[in-house]
ZAFI-306571 format. One record per residue: residue number from 1; x, y, z of N, C-alpha, C in turn. Coordinates in steps of 0.1 Angstrom, whole numbers, plus 2048, in hexadecimal, padded with zeros to 3 digits. Last residue first. Layout:
! residues N
[NUM; [X; Y; Z]; [X; Y; Z]; [X; Y; Z]]
...
***
This chain:
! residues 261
[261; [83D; F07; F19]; [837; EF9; F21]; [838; EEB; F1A]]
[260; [84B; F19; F0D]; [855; F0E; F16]; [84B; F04; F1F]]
[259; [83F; F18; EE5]; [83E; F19; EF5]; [849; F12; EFF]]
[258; [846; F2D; EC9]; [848; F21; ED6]; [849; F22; EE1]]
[257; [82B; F3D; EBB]; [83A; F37; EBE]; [83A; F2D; EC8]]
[256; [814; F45; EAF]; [818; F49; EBD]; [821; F46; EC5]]
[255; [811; F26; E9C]; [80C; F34; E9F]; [80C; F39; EAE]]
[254; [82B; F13; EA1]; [81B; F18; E9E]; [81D; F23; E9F]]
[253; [84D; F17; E8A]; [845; F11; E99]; [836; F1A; E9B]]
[252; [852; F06; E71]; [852; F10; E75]; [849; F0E; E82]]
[251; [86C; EE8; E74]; [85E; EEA; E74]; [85C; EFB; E77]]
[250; [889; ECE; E6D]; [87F; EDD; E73]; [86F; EE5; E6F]]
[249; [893; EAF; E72]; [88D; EBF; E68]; [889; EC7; E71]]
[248; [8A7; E92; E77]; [8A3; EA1; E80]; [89E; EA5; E70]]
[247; [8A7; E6C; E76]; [8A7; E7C; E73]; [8A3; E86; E75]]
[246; [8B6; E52; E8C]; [8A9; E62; E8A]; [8AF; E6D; E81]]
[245; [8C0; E3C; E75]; [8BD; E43; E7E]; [8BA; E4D; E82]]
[244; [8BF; E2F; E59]; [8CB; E37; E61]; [8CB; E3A; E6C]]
[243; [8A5; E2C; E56]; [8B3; E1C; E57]; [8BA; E1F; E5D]]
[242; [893; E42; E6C]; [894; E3E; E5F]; [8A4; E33; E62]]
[241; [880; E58; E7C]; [885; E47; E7C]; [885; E41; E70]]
[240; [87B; E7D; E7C]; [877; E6C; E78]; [87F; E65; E78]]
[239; [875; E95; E92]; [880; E8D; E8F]; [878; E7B; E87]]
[238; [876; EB9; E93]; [871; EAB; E9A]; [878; EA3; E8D]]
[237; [874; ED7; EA8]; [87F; ECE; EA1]; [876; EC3; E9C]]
[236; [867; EFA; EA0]; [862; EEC; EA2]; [86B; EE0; E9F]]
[235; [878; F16; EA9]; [874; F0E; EA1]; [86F; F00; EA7]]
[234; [88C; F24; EBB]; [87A; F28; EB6]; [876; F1F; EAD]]
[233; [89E; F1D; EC8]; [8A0; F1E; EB5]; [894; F25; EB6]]
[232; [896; F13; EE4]; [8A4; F1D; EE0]; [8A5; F20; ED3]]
[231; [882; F05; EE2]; [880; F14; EE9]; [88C; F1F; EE5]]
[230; [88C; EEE; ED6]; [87C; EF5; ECB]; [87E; F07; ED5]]
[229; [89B; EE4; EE2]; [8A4; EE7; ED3]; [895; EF2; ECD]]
[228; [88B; EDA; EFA]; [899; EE7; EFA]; [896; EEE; EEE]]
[227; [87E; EC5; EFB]; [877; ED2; EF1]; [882; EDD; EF4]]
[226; [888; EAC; F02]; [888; EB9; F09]; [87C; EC4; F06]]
[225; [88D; E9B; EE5]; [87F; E9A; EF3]; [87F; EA6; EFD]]
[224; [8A4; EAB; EE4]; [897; EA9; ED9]; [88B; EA7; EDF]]
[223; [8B6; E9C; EF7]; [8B4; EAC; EF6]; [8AB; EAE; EEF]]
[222; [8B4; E84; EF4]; [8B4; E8B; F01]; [8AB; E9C; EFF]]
[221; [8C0; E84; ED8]; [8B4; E7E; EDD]; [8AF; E85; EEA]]
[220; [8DC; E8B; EDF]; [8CF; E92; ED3]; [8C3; E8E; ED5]]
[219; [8E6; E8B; F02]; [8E1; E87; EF6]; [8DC; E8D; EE8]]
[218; [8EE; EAE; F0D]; [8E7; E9F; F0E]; [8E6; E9C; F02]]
[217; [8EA; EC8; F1B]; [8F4; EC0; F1A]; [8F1; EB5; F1C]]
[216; [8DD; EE7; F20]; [8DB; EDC; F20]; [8E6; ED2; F19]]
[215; [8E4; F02; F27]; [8D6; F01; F25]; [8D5; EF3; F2A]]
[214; [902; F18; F2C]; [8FC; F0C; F27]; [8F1; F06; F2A]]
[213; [8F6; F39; F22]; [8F7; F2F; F30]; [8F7; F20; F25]]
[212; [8EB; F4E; F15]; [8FC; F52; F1C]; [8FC; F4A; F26]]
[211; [8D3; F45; F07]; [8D1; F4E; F10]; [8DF; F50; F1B]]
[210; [8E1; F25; EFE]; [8DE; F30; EFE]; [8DD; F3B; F0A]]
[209; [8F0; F06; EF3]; [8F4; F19; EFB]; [8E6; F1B; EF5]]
[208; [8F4; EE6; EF9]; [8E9; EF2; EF4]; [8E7; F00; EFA]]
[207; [909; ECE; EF1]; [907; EDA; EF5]; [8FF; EE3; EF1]]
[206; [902; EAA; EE6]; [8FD; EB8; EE6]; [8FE; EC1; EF0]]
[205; [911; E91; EE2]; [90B; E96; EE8]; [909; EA6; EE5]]
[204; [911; E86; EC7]; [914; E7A; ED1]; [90D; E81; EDF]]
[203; [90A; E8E; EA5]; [90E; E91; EB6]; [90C; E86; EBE]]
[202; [8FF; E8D; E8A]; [90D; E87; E94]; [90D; E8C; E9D]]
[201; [8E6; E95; E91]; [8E9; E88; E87]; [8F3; E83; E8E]]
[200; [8E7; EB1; E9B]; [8DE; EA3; EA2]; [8DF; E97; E9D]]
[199; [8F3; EB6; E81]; [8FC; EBB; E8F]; [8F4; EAF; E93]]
[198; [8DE; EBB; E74]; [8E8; EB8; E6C]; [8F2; EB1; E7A]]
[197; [8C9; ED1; E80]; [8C6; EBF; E7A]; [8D3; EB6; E77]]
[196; [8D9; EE5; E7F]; [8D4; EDF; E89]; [8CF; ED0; E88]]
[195; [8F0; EF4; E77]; [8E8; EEB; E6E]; [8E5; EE7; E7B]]
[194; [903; F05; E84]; [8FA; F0B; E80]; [8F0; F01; E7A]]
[193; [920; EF9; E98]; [91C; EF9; E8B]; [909; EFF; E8C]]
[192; [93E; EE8; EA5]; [933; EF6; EA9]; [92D; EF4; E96]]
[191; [94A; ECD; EB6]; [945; ED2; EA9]; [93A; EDE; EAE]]
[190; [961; EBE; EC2]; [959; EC4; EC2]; [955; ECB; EBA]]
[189; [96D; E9E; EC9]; [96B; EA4; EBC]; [962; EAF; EBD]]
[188; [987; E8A; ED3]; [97B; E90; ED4]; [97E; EA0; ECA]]
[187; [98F; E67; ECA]; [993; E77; EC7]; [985; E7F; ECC]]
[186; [988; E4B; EC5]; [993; E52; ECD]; [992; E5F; ECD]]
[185; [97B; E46; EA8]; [98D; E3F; EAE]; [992; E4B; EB3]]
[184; [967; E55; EAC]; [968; E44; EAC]; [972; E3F; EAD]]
[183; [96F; E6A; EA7]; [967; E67; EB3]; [970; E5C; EB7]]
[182; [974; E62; E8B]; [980; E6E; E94]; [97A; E6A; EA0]]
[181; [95B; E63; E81]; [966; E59; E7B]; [96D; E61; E87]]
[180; [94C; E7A; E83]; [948; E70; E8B]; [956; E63; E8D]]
[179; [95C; E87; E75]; [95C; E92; E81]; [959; E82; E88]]
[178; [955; E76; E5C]; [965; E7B; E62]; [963; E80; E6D]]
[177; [93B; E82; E5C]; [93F; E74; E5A]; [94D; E76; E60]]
[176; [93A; EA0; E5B]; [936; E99; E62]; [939; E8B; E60]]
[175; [949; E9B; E3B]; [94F; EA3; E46]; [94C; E9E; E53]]
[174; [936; E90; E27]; [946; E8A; E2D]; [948; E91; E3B]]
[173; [91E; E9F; E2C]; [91B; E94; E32]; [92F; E89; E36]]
[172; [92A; EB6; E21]; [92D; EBB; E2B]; [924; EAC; E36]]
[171; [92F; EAB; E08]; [93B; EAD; E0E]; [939; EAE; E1C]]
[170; [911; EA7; DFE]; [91B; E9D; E02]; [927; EA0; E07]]
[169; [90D; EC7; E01]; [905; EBF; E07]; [90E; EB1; E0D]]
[168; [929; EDA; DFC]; [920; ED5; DF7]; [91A; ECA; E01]]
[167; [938; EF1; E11]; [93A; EE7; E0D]; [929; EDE; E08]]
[166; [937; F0C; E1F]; [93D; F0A; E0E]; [93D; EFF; E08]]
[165; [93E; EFD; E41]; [93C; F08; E38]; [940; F05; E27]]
[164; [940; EEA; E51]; [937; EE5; E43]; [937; EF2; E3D]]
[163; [94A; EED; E67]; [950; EE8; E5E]; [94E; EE8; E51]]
[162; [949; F01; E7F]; [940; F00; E72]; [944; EF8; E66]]
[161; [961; EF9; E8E]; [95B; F04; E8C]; [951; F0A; E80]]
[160; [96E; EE0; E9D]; [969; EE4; E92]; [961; EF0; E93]]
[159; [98A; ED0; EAB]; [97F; EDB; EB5]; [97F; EE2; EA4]]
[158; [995; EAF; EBF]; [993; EBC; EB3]; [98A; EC4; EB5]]
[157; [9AD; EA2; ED5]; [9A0; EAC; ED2]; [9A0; EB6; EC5]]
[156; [9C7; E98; ECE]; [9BC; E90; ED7]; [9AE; E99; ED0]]
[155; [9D4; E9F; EB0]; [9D1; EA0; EBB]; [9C8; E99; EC2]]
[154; [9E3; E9F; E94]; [9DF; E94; E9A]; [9E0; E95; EA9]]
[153; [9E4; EB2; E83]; [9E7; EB6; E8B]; [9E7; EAB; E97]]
[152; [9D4; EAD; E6B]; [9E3; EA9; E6C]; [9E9; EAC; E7B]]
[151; [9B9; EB6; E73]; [9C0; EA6; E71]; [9CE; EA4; E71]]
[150; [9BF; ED0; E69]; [9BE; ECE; E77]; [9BC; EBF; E7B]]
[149; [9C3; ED1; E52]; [9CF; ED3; E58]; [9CA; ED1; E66]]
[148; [9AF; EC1; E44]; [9BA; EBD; E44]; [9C0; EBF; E4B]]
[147; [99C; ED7; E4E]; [99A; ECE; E50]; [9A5; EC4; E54]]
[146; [9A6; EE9; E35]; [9AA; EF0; E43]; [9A4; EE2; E4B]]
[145; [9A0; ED8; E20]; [9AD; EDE; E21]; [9AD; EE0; E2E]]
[144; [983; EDF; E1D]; [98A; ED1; E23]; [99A; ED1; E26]]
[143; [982; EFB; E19]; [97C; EF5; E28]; [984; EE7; E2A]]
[142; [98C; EFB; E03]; [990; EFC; E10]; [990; EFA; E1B]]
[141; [974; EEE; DF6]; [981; EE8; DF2]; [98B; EEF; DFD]]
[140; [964; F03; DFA]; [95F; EF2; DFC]; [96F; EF0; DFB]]
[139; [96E; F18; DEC]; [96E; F19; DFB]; [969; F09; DFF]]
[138; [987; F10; DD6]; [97A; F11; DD2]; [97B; F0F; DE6]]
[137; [9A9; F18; DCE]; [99E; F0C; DD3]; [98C; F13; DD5]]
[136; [9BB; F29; DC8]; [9B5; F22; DBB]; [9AB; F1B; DC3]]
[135; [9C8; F31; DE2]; [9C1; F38; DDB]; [9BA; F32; DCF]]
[134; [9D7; F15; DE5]; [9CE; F19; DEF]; [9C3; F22; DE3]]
[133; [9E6; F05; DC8]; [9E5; F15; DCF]; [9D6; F15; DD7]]
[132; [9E7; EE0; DCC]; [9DE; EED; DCB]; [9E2; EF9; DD2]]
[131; [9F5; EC9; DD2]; [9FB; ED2; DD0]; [9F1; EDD; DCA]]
[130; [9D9; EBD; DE3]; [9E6; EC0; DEA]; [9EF; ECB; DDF]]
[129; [9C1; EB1; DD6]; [9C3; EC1; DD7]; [9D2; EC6; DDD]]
[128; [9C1; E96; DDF]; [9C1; E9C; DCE]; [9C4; EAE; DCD]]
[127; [9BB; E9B; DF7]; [9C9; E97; DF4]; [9CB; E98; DE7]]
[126; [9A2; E9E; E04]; [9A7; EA9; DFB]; [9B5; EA5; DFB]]
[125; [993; E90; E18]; [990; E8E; E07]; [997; E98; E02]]
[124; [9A0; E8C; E32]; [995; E9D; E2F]; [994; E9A; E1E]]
[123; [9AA; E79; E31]; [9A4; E77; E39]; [998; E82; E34]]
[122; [9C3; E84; E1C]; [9BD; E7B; E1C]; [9AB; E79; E21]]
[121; [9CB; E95; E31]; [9C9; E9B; E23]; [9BA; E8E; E1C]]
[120; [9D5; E84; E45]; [9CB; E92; E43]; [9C2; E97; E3A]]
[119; [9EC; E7B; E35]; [9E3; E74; E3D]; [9D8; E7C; E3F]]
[118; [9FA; E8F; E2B]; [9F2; E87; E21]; [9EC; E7E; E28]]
[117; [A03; E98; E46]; [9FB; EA0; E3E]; [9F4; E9C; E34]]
[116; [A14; E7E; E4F]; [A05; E85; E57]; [9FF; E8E; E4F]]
[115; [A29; E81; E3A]; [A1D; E7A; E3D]; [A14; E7D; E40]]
[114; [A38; E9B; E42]; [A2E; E9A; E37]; [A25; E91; E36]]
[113; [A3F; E91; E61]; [A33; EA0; E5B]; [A2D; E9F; E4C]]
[112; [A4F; E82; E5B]; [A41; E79; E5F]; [A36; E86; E5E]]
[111; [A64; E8A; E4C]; [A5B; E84; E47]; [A4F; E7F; E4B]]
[110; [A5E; EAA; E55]; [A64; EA1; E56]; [A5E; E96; E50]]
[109; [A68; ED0; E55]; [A5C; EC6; E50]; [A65; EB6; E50]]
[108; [A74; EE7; E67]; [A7C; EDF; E5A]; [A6E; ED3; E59]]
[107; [A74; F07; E72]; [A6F; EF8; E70]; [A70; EF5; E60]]
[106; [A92; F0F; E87]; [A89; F10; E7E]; [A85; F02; E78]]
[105; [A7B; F07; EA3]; [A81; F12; E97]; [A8E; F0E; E95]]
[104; [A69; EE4; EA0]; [A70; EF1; EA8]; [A76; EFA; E9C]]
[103; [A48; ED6; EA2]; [A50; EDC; E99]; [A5D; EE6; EA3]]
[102; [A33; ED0; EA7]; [A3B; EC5; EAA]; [A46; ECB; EA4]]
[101; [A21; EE4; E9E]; [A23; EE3; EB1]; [A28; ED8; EB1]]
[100; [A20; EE1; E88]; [A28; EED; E86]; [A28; EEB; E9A]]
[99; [A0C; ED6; E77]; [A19; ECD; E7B]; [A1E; ED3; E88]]
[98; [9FD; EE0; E68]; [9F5; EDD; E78]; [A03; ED4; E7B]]
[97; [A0B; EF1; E50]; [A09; EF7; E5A]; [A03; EED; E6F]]
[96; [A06; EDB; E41]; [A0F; ED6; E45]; [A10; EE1; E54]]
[95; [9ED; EDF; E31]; [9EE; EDA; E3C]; [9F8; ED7; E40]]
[94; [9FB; EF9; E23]; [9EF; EFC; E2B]; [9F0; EEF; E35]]
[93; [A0A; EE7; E10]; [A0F; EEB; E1C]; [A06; EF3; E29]]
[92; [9F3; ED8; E02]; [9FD; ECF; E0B]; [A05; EDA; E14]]
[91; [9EA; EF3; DFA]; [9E3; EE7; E00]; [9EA; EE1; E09]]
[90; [9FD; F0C; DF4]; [9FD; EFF; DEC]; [9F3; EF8; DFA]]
[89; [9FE; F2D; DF7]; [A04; F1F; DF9]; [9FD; F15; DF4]]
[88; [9F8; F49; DFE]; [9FA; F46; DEE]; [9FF; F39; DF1]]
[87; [9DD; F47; E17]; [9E9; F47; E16]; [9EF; F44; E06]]
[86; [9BE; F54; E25]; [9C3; F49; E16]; [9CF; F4E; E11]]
[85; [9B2; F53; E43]; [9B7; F5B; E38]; [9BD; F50; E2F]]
[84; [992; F3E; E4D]; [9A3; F46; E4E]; [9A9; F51; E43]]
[83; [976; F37; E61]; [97D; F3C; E50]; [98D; F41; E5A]]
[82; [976; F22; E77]; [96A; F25; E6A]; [96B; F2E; E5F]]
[81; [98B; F0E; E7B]; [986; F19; E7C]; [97B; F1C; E72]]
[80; [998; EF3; E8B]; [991; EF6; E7D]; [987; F05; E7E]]
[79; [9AF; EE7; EA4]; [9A4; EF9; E9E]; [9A0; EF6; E8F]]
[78; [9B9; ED1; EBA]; [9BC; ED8; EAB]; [9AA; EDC; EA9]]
[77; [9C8; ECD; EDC]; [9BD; ECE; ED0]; [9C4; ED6; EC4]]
[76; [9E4; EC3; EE0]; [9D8; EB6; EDF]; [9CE; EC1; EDD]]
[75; [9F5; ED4; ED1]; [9FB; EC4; ED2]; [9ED; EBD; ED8]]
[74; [9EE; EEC; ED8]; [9EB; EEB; ECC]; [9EB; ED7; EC8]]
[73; [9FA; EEB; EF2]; [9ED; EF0; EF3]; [9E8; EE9; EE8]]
[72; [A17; EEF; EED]; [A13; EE1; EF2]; [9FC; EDE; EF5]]
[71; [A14; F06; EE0]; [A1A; EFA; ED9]; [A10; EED; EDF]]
[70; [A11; F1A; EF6]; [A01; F16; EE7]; [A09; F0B; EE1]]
[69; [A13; F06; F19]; [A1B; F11; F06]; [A10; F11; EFC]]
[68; [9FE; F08; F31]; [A05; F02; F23]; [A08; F0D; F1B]]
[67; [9EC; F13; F43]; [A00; F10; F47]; [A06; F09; F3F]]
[66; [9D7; F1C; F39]; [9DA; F26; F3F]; [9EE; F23; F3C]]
[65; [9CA; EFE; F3A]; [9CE; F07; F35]; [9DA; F12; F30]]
[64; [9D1; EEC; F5A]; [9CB; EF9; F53]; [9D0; EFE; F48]]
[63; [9CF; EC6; F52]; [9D5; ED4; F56]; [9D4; EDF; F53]]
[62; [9BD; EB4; F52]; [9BF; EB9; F5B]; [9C5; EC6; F5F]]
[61; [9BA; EB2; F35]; [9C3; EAF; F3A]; [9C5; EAF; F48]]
[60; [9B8; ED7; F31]; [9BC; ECE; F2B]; [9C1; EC3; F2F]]
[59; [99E; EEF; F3F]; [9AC; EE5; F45]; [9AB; ED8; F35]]
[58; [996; F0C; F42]; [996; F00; F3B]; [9A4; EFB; F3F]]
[57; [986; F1F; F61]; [990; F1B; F5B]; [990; F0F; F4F]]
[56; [977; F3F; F6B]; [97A; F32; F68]; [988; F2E; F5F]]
[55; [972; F5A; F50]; [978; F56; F5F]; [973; F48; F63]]
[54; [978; F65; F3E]; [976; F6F; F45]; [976; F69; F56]]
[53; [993; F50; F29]; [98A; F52; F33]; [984; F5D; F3C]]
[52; [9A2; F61; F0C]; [9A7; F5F; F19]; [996; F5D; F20]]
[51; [9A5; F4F; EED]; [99C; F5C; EF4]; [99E; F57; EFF]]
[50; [9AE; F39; EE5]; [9AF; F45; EDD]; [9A9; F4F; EE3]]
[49; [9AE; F24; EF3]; [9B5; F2A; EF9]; [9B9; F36; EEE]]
[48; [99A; F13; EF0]; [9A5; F12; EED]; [9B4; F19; EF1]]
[47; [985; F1B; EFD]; [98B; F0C; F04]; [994; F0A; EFA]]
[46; [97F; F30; EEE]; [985; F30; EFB]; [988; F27; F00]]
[45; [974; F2B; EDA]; [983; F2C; ED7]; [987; F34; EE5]]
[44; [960; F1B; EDE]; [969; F11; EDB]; [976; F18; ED6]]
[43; [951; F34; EEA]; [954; F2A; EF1]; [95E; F1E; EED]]
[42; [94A; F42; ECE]; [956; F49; EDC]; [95C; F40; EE7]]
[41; [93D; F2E; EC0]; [94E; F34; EC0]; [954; F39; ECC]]
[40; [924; F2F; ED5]; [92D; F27; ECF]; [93B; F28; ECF]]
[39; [917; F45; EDD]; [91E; F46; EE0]; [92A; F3A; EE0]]
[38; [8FB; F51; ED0]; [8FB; F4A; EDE]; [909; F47; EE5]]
[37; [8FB; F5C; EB7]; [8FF; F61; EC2]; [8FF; F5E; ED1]]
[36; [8DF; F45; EAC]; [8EC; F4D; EAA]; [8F5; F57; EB8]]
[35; [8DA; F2B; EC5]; [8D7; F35; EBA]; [8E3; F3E; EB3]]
[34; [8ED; F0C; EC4]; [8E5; F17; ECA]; [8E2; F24; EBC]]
[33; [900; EF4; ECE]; [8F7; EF7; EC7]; [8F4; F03; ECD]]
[32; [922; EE1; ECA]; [91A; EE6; ECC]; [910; EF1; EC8]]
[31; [921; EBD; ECE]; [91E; EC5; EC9]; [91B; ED1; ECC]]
[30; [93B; EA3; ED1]; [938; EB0; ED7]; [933; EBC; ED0]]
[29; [946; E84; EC7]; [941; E91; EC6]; [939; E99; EC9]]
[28; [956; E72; ED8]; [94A; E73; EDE]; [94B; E82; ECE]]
[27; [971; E68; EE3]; [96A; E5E; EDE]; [95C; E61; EDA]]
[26; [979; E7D; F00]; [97C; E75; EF2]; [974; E69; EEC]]
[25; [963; E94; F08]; [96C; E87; F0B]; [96C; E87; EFF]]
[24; [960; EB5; F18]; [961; EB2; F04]; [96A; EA2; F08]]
[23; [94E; EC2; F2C]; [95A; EBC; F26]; [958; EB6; F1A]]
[22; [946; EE0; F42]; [940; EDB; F34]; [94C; ED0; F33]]
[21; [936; EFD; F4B]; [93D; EEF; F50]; [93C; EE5; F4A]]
[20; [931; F1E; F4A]; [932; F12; F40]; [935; F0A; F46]]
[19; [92B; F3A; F52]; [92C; F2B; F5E]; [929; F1E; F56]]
[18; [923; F49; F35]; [924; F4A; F46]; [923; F3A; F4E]]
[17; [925; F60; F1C]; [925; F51; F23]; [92B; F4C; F2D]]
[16; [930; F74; F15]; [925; F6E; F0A]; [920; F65; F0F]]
[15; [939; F8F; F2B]; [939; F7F; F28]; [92D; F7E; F1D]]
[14; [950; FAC; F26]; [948; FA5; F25]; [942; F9A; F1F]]
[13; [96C; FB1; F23]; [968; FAA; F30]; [958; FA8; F2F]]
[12; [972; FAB; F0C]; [974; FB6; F0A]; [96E; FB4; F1B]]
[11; [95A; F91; F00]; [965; F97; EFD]; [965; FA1; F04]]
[10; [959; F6A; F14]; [952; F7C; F09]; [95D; F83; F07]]
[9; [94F; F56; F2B]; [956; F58; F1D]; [950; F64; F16]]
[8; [953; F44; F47]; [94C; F4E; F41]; [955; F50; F35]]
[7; [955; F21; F56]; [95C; F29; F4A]; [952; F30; F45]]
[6; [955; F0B; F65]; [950; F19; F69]; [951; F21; F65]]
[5; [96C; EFB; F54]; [964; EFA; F60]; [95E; F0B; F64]]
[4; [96E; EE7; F38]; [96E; EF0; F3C]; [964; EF0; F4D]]
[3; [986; ECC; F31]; [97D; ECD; F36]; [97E; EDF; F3F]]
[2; [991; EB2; F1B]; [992; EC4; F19]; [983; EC4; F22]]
[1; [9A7; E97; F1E]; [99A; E9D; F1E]; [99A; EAC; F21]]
***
């Protein structure tokens, strides 16, 4: 389990985010929500260990951080980032890259590495795309590629960073389905993302930054009854009971905005 304790986060010694205490269990996806600039990303690539803590600590495991190799770091979470650079490589090797922390110099690909990659590949619907030039793929069609490689990487904790970028309506209902699929056998799954209705669907639990504080941490349900989600968006949330289970929309909020009564 990836558990942050008292963790400030910003750049350049200034925090975007102050006295976080927060855990990401396995079996659960982990949403997190807020306005723009609230401080998502900075936060899921500080409990990764891509941006050094302004202060506090994330522990993997118990153990800080701080006293792992990026190898053994990389060995239980994997990063789906929200854009990368586009390498002249082929699909199947793009994902062969989430191998590369089971890997010593020089790395030689093994047979259970190519597996795992068409396992991945698989899982992220883009095994038809494996021998594809990266550069020929359409941004939907990467996004699931970079998906892949952070499935191949067959870690305890995954950690998504808008996943649904470029990806058509049905793709980005596969994507959340898999994020949930991944829960469900074992794995914790944290997801930053901008679709607020979309997020309250699969979430298990809700992180709600704002104002450079974690706000609230609870259920979708929990948190919807709150009226949090209506003071921190400015918007009106509300939700109908349908076969599937509640669905979230949004509402422009009355005249004279939202109130915290």
């Amino acid at each position: 389990m990836i558990e942050l304790r008292h963790l400030s986060a910003g750049y350049r010694g200034t925090p975007v985010l102050e006295d976080v205490t927060l855990t990401f269990p396995t079996g659960c996806v982990t949403v997190l929500l807020g306005p723009n600039g609230c401080g998502k990303t900075t936060l899921l690539k500080t409990a990764l260990g891509l941006l050094p803590p302004l202060s506090g600590e994330v522990l993997y495991g118990g153990v800080p951080l701080s006293s792992l190799s990026p190898a053994q770091a990389a060995r239980q979470a994997a990063y789906m980032a929200q854009s990368r650079n586009i390498p002249t490589i082929t699909a199947r090797r793009m994902v062969l890259h989430g191998r590369f922390p089971y890997l010593s110099f020089p790395r030689r690909y093994r047979k259970e590495d190519f597996e795992a990659a068409d396992r991945a590949l698989s899982a992220a619907d883009a095994l038809a795309l494996a021998e594809r030039p990266m550069q020929e793929l359409s941004g939907g069609q990467r996004q699931k590629v970079y998906l892949a490689m952070a499935l191949a990487q067959e870690t305890e904790s995954v950690f998504m960073d808008e996943p649904t970028t470029w990806l058509d309506v049905r793709h980005q209902l596969e994507v959340m389905r898999t994020a949930r699929a991944l829960a469900e056998n074992g794995r914790a799954v944290v997801l930053v993302s901008h679709d607020l209705c979309q997020s309250l669907r699969v979430a298990g639990r809700v992180a709600l930054l704002a104002e450079g504080r974690l706000q609230q941490l609870s259920a979708p349900e929990a948190l919807y009854e709150s009226g949090a989600l209506d003071r921190a968006f400015g918007v009106r949330v509300r939700r109908v009971e349908t076969e599937g289970g509640w669905q979230y929309y949004c509402e422009e909020p009355p005249e004279g905005g939202v109130h915290n009564g």
